[in-house]
C-alpha positions, 0 to 999 in steps of 0.5 A: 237802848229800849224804844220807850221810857217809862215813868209813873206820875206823882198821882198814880199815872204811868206815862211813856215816852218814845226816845226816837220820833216815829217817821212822818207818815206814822205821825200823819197816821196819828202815832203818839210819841208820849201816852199814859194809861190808867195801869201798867196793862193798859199803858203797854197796851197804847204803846202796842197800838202806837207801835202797830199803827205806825208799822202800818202806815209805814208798810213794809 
């Protein structure tokens, strides 16, 4: 199963969605389970960003 579904809003919009929840502490952290972004690019980017900041709050 892929980590992240992706869908494109009937105006345009990409939207993800994590199919499982992040820990705790990586939703303290202020990791997002849906993001959207303006293209393609920068929705792959926010989910990057999502996934970075929870491995960061989670350590190793």
């Amino acid at each position: 199963m892929t980590p992240w579904h992706v869908w494109r809003s009937d105006v345009g919009r990409w939207w993800a969605g994590r199919n499982r929840p992040f820990s705790l502490a990586a939703e303290e952290a202020g990791a997002h389970r849906t993001v959207d972004g303006d293209d393609l690019g920068e929705l792959c980017r926010v989910i990057v960003e999502q996934e970075n900041l929870a491995d960061l709050a989670t350590g190793p």
